[in-house]
C-alpha positions as CSV (number, residue, x, y, z in Angstrom):
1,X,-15.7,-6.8,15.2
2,X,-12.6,-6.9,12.4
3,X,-10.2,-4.4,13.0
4,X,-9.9,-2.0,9.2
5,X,-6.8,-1.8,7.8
6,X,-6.5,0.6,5.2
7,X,-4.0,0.7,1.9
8,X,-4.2,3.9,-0.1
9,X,-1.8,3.5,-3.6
10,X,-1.3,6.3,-5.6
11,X,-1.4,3.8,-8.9
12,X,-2.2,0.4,-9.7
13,X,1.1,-1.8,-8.5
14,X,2.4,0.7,-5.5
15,X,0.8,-2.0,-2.8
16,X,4.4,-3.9,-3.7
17,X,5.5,-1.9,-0.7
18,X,3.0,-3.0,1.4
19,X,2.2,-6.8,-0.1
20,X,3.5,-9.0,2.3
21,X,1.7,-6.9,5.1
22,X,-1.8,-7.0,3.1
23,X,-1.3,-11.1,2.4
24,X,-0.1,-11.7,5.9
25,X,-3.5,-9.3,7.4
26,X,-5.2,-11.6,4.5
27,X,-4.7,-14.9,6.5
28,X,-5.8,-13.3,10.1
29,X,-9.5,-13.3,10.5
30,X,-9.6,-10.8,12.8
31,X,-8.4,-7.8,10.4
32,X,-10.5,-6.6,7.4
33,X,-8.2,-5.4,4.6
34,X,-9.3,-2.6,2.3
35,X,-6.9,-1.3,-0.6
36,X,-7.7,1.7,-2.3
37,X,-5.7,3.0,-5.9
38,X,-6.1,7.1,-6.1
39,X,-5.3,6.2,-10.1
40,X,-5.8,3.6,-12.6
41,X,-2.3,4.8,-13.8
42,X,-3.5,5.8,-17.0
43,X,0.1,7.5,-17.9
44,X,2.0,3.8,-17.5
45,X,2.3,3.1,-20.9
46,X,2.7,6.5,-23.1
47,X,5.7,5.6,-24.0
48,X,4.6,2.5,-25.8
49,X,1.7,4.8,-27.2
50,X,-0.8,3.3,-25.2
51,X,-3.8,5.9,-25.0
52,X,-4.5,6.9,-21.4
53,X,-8.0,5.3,-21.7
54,X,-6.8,2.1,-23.0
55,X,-3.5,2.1,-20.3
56,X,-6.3,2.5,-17.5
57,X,-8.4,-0.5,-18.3
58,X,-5.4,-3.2,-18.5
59,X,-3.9,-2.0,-15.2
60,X,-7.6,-1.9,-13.7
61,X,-7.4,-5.6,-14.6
62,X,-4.4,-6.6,-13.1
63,X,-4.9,-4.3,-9.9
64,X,-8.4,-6.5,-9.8
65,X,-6.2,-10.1,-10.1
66,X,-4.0,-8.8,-7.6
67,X,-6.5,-7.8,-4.7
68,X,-8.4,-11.3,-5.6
69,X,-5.7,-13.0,-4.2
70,X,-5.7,-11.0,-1.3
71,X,-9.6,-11.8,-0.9
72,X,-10.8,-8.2,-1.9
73,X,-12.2,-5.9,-4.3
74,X,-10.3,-2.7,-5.1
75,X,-11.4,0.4,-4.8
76,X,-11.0,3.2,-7.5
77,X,-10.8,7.2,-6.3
78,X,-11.7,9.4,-9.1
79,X,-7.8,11.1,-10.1
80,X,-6.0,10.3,-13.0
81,X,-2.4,9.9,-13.5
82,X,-2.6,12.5,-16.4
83,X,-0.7,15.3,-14.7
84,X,-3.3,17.1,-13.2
85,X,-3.8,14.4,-10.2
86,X,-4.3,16.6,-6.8
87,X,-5.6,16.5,-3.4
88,X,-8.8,17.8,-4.1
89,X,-11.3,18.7,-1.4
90,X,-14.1,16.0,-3.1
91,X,-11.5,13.3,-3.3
92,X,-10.4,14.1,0.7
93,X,-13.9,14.2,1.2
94,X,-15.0,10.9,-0.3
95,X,-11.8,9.3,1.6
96,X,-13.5,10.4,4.6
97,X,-16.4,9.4,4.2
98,X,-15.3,5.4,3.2
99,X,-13.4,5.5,6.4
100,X,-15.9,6.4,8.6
101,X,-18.1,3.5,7.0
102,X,-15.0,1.1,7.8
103,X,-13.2,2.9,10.9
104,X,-9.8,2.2,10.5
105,X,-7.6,0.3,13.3
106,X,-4.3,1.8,11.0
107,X,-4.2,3.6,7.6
108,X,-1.0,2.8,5.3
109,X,0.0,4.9,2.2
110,X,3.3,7.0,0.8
111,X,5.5,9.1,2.5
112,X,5.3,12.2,1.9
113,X,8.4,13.4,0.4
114,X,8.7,11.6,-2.4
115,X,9.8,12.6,-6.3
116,X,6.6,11.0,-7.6
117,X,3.7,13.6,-7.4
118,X,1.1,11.7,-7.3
119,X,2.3,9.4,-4.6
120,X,2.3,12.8,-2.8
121,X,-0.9,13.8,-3.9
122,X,-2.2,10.0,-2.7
123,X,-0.7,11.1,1.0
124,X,-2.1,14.5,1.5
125,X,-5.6,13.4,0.6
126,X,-5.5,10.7,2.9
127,X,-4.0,12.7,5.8
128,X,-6.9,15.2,4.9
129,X,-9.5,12.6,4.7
130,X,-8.1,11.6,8.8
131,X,-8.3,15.0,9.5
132,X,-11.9,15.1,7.9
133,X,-12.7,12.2,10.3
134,X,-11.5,13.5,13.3
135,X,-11.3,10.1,14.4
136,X,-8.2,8.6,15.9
137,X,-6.5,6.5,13.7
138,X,-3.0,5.0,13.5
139,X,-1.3,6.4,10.0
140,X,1.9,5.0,8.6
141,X,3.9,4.5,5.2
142,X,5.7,2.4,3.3
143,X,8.9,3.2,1.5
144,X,8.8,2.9,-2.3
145,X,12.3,2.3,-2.9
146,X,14.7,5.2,-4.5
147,X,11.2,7.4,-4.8
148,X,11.1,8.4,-1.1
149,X,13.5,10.8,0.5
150,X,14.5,10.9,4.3
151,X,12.3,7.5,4.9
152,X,13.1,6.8,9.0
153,X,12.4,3.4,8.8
154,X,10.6,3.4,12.1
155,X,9.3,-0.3,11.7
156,X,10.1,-3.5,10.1
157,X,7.8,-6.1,9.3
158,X,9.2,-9.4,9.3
159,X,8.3,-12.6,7.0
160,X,9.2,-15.4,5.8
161,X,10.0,-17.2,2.3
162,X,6.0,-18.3,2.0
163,X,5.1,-14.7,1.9
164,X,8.1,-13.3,-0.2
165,X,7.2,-16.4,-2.7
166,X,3.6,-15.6,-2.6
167,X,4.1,-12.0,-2.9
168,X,6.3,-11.9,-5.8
169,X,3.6,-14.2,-7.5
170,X,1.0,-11.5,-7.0
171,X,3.5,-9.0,-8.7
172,X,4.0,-10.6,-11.3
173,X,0.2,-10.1,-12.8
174,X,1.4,-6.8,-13.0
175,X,2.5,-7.5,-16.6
176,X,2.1,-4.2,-18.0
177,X,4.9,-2.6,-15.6
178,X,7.0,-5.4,-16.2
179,X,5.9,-7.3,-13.2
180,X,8.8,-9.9,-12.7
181,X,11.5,-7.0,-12.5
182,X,9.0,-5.4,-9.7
183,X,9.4,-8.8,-8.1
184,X,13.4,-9.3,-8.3
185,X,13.8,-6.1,-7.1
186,X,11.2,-6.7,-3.9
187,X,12.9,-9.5,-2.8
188,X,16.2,-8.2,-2.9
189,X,15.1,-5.4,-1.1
190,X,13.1,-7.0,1.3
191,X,16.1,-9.6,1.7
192,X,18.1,-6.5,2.8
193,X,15.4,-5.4,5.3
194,X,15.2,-8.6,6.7
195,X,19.1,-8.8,7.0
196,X,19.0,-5.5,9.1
197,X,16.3,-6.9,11.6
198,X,17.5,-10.5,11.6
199,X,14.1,-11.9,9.7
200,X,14.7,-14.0,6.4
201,X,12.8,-10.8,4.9
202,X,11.4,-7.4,6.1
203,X,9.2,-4.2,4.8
204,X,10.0,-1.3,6.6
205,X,7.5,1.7,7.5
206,X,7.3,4.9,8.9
207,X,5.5,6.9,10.9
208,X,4.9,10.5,13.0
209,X,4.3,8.4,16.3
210,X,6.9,8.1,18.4
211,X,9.3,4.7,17.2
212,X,8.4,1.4,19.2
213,X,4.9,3.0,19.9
214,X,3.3,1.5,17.0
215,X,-0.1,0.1,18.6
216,X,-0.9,-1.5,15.1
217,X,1.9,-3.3,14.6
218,X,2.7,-4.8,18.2
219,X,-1.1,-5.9,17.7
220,X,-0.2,-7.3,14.6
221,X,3.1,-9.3,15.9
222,X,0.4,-10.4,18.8
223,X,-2.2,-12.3,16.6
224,X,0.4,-13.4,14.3
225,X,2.3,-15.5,17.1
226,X,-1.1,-16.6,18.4
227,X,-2.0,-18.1,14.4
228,X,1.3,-19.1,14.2
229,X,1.9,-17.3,10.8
């Protein structure tokens, strides 16, 4: 049986926290990746006066090109980036209820304090939705650069140039966000991750276990040495 791993984005190009994890769980059989977007981030392009309609449907596209090359089909929760995105009880309990189809070995999504309400909103509904399940399940999160506050950094995730150049191809069909900047700026930050945990590059997560308890990940670093990716 695959072991679920579960990404939960609180808009259409947040998984660049997460990507080299989601292409690297992409290439191991035994793990069945699922990413979730709480938004279509219909607000990305008011500034260019983009309608919020219009805005949704091009970054629904290019959130579909992006899971396609990590072998999956996005899921869509029902909250728009309009402002009035919340954890609402139906959206916690339709979270639920996708979990308990796919039980999930670990859940990843956005820390909690963060100045970006909705990537807030994203993480209370999905700690809701756990709660909902009352099935054990490993939770962690993924720093979103200058957004988070207080990030611990419990766990690095180390890879190599073949990811990072992979994952900043993915990025860049986020053309609506500008996604070649979103790219530059991942691998210089993942460069500097890497450089703090002596890997060529790195994504760091955190979580409320206890650090160096992470079942998840030591599983992870377990069937990676055994593919040899």
């Amino acid at each position: 049986m695959k072991k679920n791993v579960w990404f939960f984005n609180a808009h259409p190009d947040d998984i660049n926290a997460g990507l080299a994890l989601a292409l690297v769980l992409s290439e191991l059989p035994e793990y069945q990746l699922h990413v979730c977007t709480y938004t279509r981030g219909e607000g990305g392009l008011v500034e260019q006066g983009v309608s919020f309609e219009e805005c949704a449907a091009i970054r629904t596209v290019e959130e579909q090109k992006v899971c396609a090359g990590l072998g999956v089909e996005p899921r869509f929760l029902p909250e728009k980036d309009d402002g009035t995105c919340a954890a609402g009880i139906e959206t916690c309990r339709l979270i639920a209820r996708w979990l308990e189809e796919f039980p999930p070995a670990a859940v990843i999504t956005h820390w909690p304090v963060d100045i970006h309400p909705d990537h807030v909103m994203c993480g209370a509904a999905v700690s809701k939705a756990l709660a909902l399940l009352k099935t054990p399940s490993e939770l962690y999160f993924y720093r979103q650069n200058k957004q988070c506050r207080n990030f611990p950094q419990d766990f690095y995730f180390p890879f190599d140039e073949r990811i990072m150049a992979k994952k900043c191809e993915l990025l860049k069909l986020y053309v609506c966000q500008n996604g070649d900047e979103i790219a530059q700026r991942e691998r210089t930050e993942d460069k500097y991750n890497g450089y703090r945990c002596g890997a060529p590059f790195a994504e760091c997560y955190a979580s409320f276990q206890i650090p160096g308890e992470g079942a998840f990940f030591a599983d992870l670093a377990r069937a990676r040495k055994e593919a040899g990716i």
